[in-house]
KOLKOLDREN-425254 format. One line per 2 residues: their letters; for each residue x, y, z of N, C-alpha, C. Coordinates in steps of 0.001 Angstrom, whole numbers, plus 500000, padded with zeros to 6 digits. Each point is the difference from the previous one (the first is absolute). Layout:
! residues N
A = X/Y/Z/X/Y/Z/X/Y/Z  ...
! end
This chain:
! residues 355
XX = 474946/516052/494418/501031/499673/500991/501374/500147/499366  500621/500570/500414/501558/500584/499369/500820/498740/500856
XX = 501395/499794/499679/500838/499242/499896/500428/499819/501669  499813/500632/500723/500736/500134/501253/498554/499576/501267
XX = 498632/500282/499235/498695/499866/500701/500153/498405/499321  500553/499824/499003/499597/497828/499594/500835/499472/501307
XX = 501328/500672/500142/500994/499111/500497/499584/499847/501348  499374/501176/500729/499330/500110/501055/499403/498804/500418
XX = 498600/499770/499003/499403/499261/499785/500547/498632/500409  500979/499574/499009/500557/498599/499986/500393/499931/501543
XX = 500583/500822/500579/500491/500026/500995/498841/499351/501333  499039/500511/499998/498843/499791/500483/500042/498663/500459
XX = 499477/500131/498145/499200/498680/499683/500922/498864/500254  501317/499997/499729/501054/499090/500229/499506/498769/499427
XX = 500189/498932/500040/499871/498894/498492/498266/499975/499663  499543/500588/500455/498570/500199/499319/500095/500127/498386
XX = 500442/500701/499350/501275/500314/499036/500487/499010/499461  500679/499130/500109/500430/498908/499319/500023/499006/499214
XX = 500390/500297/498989/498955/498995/498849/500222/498513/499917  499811/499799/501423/499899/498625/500039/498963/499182/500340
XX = 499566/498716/499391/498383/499547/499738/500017/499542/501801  501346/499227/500820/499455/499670/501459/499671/501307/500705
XX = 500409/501325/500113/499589/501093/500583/498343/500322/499942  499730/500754/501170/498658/500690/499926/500104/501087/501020
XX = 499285/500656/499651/499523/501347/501075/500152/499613/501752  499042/498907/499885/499610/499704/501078/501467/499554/500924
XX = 501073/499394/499596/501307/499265/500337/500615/501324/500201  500193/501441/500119/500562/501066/500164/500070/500593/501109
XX = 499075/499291/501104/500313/500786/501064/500668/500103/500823  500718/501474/501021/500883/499740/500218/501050/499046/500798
XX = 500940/499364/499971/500335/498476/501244/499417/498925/498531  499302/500266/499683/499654/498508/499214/500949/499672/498527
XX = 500609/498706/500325/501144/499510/499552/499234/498261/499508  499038/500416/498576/499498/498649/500101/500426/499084/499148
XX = 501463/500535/499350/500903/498738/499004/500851/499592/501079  500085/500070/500923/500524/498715/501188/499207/498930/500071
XX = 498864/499874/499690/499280/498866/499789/500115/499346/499064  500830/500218/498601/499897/499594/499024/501322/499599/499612
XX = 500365/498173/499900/501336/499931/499659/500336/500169/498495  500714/500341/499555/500865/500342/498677/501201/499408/499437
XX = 500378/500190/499073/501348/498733/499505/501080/501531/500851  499869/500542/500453/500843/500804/501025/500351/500586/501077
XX = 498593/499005/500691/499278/500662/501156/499373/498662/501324  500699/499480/500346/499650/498433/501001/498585/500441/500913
XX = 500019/501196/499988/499038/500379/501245/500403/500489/501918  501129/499863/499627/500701/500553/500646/501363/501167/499568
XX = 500473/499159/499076/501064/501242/499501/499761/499908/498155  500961/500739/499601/500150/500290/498979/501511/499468/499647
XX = 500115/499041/498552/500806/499687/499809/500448/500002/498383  501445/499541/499320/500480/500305/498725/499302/498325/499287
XX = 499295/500445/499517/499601/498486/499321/501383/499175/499441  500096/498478/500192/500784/499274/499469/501869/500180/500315
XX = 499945/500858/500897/501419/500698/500436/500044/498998/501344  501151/498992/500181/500312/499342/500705/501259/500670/500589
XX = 500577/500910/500053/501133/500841/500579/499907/501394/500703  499060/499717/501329/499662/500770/500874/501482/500429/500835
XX = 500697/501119/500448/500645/499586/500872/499597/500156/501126  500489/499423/501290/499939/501111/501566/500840/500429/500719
XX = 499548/500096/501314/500972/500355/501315/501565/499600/499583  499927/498347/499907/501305/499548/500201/501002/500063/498921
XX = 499360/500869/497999/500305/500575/499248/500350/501558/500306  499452/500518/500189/500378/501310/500744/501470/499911/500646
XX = 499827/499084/501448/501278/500248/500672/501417/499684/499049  499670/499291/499458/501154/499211/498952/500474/501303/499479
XX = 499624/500144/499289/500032/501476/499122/500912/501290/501073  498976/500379/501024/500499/501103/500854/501587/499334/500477
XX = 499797/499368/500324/501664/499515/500805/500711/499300/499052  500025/500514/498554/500388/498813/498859/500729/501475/499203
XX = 499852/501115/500229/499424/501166/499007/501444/500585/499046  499949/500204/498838/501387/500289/499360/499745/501613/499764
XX = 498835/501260/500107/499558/500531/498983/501170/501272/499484  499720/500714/498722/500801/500276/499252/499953/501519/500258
XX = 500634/500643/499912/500254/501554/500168/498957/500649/499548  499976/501371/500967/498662/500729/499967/500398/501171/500513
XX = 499767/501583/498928/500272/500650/500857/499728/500711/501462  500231/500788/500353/499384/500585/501241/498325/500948/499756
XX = 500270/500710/498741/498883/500792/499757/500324/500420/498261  499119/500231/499796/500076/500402/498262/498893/501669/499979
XX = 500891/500652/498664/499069/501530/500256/500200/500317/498323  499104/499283/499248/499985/500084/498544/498365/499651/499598
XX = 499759/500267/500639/498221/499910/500068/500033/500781/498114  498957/500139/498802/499963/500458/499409/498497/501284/500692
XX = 500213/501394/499189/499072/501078/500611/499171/499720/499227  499042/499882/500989/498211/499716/499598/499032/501355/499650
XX = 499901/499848/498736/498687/500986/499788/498569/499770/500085  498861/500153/500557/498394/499099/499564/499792/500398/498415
XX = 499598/499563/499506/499897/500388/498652/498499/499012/499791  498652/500521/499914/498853/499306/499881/499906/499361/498486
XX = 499443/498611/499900/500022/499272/498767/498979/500900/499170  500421/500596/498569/499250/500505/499078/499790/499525/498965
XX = 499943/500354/498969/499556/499788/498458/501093/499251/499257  501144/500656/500335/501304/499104/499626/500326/498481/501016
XX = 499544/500010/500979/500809/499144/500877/498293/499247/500369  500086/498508/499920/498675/499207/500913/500910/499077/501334
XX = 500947/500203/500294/500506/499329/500713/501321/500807/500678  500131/500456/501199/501051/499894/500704/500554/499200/501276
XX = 500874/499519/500377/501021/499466/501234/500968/500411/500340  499890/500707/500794/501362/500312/501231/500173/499221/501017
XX = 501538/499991/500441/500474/499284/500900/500313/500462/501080  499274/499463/501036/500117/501081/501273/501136/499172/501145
XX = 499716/499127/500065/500846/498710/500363/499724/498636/500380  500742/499244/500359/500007/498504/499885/498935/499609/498936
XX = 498716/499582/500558/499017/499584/499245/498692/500964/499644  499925/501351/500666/499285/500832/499688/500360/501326/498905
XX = 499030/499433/499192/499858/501357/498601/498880/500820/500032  500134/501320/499534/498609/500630/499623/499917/499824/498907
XX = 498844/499232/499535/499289/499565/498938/499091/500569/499660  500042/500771/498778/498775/501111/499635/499415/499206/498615
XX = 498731/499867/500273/499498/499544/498754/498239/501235/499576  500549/500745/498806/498851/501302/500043/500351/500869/501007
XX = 498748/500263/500709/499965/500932/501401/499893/498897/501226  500600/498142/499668/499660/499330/501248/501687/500360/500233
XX = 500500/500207/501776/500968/500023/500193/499897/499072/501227  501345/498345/499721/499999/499537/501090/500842/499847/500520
XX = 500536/499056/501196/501024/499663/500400/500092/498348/500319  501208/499237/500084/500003/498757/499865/500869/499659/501487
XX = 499676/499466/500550/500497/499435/501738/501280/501461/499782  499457/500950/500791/500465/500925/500687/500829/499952/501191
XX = 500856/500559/499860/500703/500186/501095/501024/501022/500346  499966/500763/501112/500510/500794/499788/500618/500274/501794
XX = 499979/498841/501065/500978/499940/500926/501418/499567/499678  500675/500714/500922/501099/499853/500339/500834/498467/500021
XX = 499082/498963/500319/500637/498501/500588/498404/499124/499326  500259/498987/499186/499314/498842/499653/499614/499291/501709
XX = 499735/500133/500850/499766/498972/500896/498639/500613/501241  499394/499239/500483/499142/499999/501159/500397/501247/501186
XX = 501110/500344/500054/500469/500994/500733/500750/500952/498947  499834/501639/500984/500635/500988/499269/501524/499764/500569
XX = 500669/499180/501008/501116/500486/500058/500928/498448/499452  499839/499305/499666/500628/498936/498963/499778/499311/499064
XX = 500595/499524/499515/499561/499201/498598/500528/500572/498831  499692/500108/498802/500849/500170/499272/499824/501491/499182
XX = 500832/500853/500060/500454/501375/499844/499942/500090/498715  499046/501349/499860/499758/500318/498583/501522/500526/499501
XX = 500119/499974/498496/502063/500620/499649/499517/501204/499310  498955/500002/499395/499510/501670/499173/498925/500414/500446
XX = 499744/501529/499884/498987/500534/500437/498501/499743/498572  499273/499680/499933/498526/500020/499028/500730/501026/499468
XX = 499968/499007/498307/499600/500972/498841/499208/501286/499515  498480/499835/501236/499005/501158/499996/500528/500138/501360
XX = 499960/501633/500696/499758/499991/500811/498572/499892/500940  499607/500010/501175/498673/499851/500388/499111/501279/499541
XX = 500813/500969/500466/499134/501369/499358/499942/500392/498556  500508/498851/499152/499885/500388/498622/498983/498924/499026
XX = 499168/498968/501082/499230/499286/499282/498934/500627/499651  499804/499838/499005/498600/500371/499552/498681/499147/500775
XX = 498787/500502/499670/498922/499052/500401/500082/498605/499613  499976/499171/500635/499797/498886/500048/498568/499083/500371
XX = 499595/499406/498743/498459/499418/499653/500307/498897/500675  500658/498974/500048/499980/498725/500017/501580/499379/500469
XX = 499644/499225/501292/501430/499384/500530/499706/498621/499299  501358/499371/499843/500029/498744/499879/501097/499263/501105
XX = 499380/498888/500379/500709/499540/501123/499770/498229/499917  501264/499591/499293/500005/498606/499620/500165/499268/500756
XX = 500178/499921/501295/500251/499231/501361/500801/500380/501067  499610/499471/501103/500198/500453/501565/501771/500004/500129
XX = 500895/499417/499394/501112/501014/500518/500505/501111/500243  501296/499867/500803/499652/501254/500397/500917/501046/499141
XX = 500211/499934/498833/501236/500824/499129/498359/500033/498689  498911/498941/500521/499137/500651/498505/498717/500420/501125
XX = 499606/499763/500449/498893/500156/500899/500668/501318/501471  500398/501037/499741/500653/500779/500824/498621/500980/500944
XX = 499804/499483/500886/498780/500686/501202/500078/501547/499752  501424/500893/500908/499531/501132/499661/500379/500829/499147
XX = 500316/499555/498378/499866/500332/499138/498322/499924/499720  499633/498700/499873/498523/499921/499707/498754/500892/500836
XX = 500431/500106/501414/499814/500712/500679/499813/501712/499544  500962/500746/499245/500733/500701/500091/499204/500676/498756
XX = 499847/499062/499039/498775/500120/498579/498452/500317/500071  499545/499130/501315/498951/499690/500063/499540/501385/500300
XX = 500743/500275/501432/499666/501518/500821/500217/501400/499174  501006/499754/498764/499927/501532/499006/499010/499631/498525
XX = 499885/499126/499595/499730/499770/498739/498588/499194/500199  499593/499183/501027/498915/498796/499916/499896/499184/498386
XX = 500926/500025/499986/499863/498580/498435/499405/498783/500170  499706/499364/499042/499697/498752/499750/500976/499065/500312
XX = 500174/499090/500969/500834/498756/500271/499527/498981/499453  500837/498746/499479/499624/499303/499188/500998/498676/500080
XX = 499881/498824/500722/500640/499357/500511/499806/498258/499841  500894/499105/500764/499621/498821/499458/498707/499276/501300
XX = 499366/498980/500095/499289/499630/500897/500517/499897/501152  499396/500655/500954/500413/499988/501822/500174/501185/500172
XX = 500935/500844/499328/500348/500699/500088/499372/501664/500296  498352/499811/499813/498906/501398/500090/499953/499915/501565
XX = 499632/499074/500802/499849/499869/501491/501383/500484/500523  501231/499345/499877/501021/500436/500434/500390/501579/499723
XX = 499612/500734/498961/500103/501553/499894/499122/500365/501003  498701/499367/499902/498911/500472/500651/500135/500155/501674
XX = 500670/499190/500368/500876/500441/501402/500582/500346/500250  500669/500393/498837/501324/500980/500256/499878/501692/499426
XX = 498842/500159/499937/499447/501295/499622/499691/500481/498600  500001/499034/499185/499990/499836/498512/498610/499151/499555
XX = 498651/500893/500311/499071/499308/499643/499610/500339/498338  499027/498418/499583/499140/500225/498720/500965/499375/498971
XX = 501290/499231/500438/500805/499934/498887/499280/499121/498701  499955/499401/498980/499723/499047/499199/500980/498481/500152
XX = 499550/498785/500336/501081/499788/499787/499326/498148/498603  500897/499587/499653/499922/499336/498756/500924/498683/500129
XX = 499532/499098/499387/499973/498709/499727/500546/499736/498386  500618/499005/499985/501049/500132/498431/499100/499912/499315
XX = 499975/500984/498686/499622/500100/499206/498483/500685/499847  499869/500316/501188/498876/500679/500259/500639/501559/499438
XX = 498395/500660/499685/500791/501627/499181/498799/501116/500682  500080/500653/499793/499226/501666/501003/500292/500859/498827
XX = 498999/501120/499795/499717/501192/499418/501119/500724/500033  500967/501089/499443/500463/501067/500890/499242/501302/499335
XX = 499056/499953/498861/499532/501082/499707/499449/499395/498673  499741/500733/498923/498804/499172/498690/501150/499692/498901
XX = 501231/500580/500477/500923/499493/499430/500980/499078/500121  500225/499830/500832/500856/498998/501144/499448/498973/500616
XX = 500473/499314/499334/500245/498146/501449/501213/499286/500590  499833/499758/501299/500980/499365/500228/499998/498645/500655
XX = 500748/498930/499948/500398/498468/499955/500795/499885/501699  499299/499588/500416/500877/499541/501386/501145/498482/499469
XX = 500900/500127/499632/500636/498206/499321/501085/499483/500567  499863/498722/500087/500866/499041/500546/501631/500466/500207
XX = 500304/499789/501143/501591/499812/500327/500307/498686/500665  501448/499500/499842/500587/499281/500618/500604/500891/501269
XX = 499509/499761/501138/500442/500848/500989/499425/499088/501521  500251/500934/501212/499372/499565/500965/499481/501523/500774
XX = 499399/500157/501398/499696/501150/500808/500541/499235/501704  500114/501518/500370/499885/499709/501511/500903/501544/500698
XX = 498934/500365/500747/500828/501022/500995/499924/499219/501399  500454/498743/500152/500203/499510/501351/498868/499637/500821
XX = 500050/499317/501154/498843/500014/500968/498821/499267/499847  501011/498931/498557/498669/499217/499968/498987/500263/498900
XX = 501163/500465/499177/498778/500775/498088/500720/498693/499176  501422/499384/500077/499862/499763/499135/499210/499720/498591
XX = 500050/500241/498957/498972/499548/498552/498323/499723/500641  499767/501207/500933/498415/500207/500024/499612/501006/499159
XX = 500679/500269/499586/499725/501575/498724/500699/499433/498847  499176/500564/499011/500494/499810/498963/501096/501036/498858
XX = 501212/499666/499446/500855/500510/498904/499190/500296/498935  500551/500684/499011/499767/500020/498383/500735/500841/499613
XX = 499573/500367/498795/500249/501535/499251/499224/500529/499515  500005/501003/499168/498995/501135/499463/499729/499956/498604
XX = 499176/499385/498712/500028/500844/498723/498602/500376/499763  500979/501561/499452/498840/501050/500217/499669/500190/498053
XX = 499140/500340/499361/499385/499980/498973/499339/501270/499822  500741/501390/499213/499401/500985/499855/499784/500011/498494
XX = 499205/500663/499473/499791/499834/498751/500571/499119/498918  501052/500490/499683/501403/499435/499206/501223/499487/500163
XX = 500236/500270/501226/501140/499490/500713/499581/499383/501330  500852/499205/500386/499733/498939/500897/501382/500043/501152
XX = 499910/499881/501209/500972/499940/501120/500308/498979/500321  500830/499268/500507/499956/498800/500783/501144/500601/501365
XX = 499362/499495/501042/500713/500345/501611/500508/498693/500658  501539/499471/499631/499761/498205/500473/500235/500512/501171
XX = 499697/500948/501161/500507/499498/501353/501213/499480/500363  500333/498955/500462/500975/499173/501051/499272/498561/499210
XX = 501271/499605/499597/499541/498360/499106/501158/499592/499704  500328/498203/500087/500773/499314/499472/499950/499945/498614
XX = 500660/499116/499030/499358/499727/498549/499490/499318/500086  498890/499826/499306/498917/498788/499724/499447/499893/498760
XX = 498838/499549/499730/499384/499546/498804/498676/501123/500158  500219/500887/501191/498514/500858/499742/500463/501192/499618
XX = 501378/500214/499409/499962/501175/498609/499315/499339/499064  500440/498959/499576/499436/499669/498315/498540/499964/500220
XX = 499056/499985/501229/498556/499572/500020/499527/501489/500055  500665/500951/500481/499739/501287/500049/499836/500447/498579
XX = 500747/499806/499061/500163/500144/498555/499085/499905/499234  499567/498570/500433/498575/498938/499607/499101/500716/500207
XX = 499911/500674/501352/498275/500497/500159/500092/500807/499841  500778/500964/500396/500079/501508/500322/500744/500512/498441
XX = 500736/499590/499138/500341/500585/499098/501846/500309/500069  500826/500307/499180/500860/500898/500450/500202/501164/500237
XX = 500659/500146/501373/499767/501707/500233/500931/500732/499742  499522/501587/499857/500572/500857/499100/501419/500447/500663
XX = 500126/499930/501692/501042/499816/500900/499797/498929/501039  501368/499856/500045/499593/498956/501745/501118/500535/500661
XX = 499825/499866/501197/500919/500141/500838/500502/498913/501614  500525/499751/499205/500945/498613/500135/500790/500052/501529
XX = 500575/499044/500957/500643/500159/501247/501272/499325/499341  501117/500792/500343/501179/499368/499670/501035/499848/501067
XX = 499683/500014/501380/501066/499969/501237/499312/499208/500758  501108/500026/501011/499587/499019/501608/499987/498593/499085
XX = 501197/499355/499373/499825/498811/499584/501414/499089/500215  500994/500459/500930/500757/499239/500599/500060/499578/501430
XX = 500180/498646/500463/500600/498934/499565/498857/499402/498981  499859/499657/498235/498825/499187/499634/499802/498661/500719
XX = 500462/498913/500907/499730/499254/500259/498958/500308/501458  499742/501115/500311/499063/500811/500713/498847/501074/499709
XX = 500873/500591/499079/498953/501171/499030/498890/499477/499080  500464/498895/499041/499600/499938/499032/498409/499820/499754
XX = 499776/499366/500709/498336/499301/500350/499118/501393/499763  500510/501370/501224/499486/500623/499965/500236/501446/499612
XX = 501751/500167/499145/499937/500976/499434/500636/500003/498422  500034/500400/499123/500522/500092/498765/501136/500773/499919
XX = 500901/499020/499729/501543/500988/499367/499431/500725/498880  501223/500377/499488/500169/500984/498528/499936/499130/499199
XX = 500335/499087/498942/499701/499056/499861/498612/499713/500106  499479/499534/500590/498616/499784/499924/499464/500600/499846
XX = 499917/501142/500311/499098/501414/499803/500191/500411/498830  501136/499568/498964/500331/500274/498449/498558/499418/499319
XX = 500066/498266/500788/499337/499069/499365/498799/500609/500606  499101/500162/500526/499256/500398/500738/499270/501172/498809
XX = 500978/501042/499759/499702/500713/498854/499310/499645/498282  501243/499002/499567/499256/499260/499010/498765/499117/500093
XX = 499810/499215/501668/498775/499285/499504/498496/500754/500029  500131/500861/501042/499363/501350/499673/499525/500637/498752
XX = 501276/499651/499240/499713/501144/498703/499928/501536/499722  500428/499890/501657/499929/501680/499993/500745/500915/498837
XX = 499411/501023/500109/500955/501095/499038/500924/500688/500470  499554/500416/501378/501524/500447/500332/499906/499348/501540
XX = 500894/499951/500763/499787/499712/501791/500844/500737/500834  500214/500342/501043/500949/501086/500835/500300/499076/500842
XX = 501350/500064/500864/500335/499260/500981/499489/500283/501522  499622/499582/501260/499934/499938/501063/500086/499505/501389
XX = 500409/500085/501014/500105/499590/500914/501577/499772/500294  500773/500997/499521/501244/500138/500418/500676/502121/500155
XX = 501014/499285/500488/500671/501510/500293/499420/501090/500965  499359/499171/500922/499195/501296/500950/499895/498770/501311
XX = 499664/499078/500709/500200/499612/501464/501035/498261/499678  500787/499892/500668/500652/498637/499770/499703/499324/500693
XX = 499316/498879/498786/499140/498818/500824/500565/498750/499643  501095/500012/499626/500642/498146/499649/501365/500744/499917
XX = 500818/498573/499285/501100/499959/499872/500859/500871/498935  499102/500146/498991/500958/499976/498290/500309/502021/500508
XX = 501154/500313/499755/500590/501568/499787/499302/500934/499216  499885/500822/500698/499642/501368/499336/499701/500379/498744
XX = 501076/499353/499054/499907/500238/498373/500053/498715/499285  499547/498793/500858/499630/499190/499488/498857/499644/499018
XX = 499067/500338/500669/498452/500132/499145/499909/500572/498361  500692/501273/500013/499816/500694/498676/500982/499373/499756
XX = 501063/499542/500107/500969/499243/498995/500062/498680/499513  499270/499033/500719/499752/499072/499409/498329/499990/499360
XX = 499587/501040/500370/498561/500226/498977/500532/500566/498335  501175/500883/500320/500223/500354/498663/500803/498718/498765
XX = 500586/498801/500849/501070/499297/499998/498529/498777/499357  499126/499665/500707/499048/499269/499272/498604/500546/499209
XX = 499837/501021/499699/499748/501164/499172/500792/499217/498290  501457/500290/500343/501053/499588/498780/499502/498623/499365
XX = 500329/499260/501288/499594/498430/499786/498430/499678/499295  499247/500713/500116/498904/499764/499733/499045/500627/498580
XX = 501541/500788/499795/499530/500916/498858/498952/501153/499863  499589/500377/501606/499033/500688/499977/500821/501825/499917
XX = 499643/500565/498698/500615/501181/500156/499383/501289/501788  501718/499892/500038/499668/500809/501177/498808/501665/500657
XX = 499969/500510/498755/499009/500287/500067/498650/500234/500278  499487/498500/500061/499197/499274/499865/499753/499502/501934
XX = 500773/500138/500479/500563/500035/501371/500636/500691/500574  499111/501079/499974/501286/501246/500833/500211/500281/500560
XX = 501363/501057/500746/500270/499800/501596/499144/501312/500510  499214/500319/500994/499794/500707/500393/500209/501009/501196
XX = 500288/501197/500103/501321/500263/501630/498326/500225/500559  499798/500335/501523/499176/500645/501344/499535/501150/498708
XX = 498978/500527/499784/499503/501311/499770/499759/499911/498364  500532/498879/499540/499774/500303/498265/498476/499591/499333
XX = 499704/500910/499512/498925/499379/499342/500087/499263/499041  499060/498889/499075/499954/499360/498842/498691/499996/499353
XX = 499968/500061/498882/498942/500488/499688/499433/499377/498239  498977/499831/500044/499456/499335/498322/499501/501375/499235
XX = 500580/500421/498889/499425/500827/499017/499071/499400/499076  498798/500650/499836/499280/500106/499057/500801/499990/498812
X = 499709/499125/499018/499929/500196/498386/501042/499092/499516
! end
């Protein structure tokens, strides 16, 4: 069975796969959702929640905010994308990342090529004609992706969880989807069957070389209508031979970098969210400044981390060139050579050399 007949497979089989001791064969079929029966230190049985986090906001946080709003300059459109070449991982290179935008990279590890919450509409929102306006065009263009093995899709919003982008993958490429709990039924009605989807710390095959970690975020879900936190957040670390990924998704700071560290090891990159974090007396719970995402880096241990979730749809308050400047500004503070954190434009690759 070659690499593209396994992924198939997984696809199928969907958590059949899962190397987790509550799973079985038999719990796989399709509609059957049988960790709703089972409460968890994150999971009431009805929703899904941030363990020990007493600073939920809502509705009447929201309005505050919207009719409260200061936010900081932004341009109209930006056209500095860096030019993307595919360049397949070889003998010199076990690791590449490009930045395609907001929170989606092509992540090549060997001959696995993936993508991380994709997106590639026009507007972050439930409708094509409002909500919030992409400012650059994707780093890759659509006709310049290569095959794509494996989606990753860290939760139901709608700037990481994008329909007909996912849509859009499924119908040219049929990849592997790979998601947090709830979330396989909800593709599955929306024309996105077989996805995998995973429970923290639960991990799946991606080939005899590869594993990957579904792991904890401080976050919440909801596309409206009554989802609130019935699906579950996380992130991604993926484990190829020698080098190691970490995908935090959409996350506040918390104490589940340093536990990530603990189990999972430090990874060889992470890639970190550094926007959508003004006003903090609103953001903070559930997103990480620059600043935190510095710290975020060290408790990690990572070796190197890339920034994300800025400079492509405006979703809070803080300006345009806020993000990379106070990332570089606590970078200083923290002594972490910049390097070590680098900026990346739409289209650049990054990459680990051998030797």
């Amino acid at each position: 069975m070659d690499r593209r007949e396994f992924l198939k497979a997984m696809g199928a089989t969907g958590v059949a796969m899962i190397t987790s001791p509550a799973m079985s064969a038999s719990e796989t079929k399709p509609g059957s959702e049988p960790w709703r029966t089972r409460v968890t230190d994150h999971f009431d049985g009805e929703e899904f929640f941030n363990p020990g986090l007493n600073d939920e906001k809502g509705i009447g946080d929201l309005l505050k905010w919207r009719f409260n709003r200061t936010p900081g300059p932004w341009p109209e459109s930006r056209d500095d994308n860096h030019p993307f070449t595919f360049l397949p991982v070889d003998a010199s290179s076990s690791l590449r990342a490009t930045r395609i935008n907001h929170c989606t990279f092509l992540v090549q590890l060997g001959s696995l090529n993936l993508l991380t919450d994709p997106i590639y509409s026009q507007r972050t929102s439930p409708v094509s004609w409002a909500g919030p306006k992409r400012l650059r065009k994707p780093g890759i263009a659509w006709e310049d992706l290569p095959t794509i093995d494996v989606v990753l899709v860290s939760h139901n919003h709608f700037d990481h969880l994008d329909l007909p982008t996912l849509r859009r993958l499924h119908k040219r490429f049929a990849p592997t989807f790979i998601t947090g709990l709830g979330n396989r039924a909800f593709l599955a009605e929306e024309g996105i069957p077989g996805a995998i989807e995973l429970d923290w710390w639960e991990q799946v095959p991606l080939g005899p070389e590869t594993r990957l970690t579904y792991t904890p975020a401080q976050h919440w879900s909801n596309r409206g209508g009554g989802t609130r936190n019935k699906t579950l957040w996380g992130g991604f670390y993926l484990h190829h031979k020698d080098v190691s990924v970490y995908f935090a998704g959409d996350t506040g700071y918390c104490t589940w970098f340093s536990e990530i560290q603990k189990k999972l090891g430090a990874p060889t990159l992470a890639m970190l969210p550094i926007g959508a974090y003004k006003p903090r007396w609103f953001m903070r719970t559930n997103h990480m400044n620059p600043e935190e995402a510095a710290q975020a880096h060290l408790d990690l241990g990572a070796k190197w981390s890339l920034p994300m979730h800025h400079d492509t749809f405006r979703l809070a308050d803080e300006g345009y060139d806020e993000p990379l400047n106070d990332l570089r500004d606590s970078l200083a503070a923290k002594t972490i050579p910049p390097e070590k954190f680098p900026f990346t434009a739409p289209g650049e690759t990054w990459s680990v050399k051998q030797g």
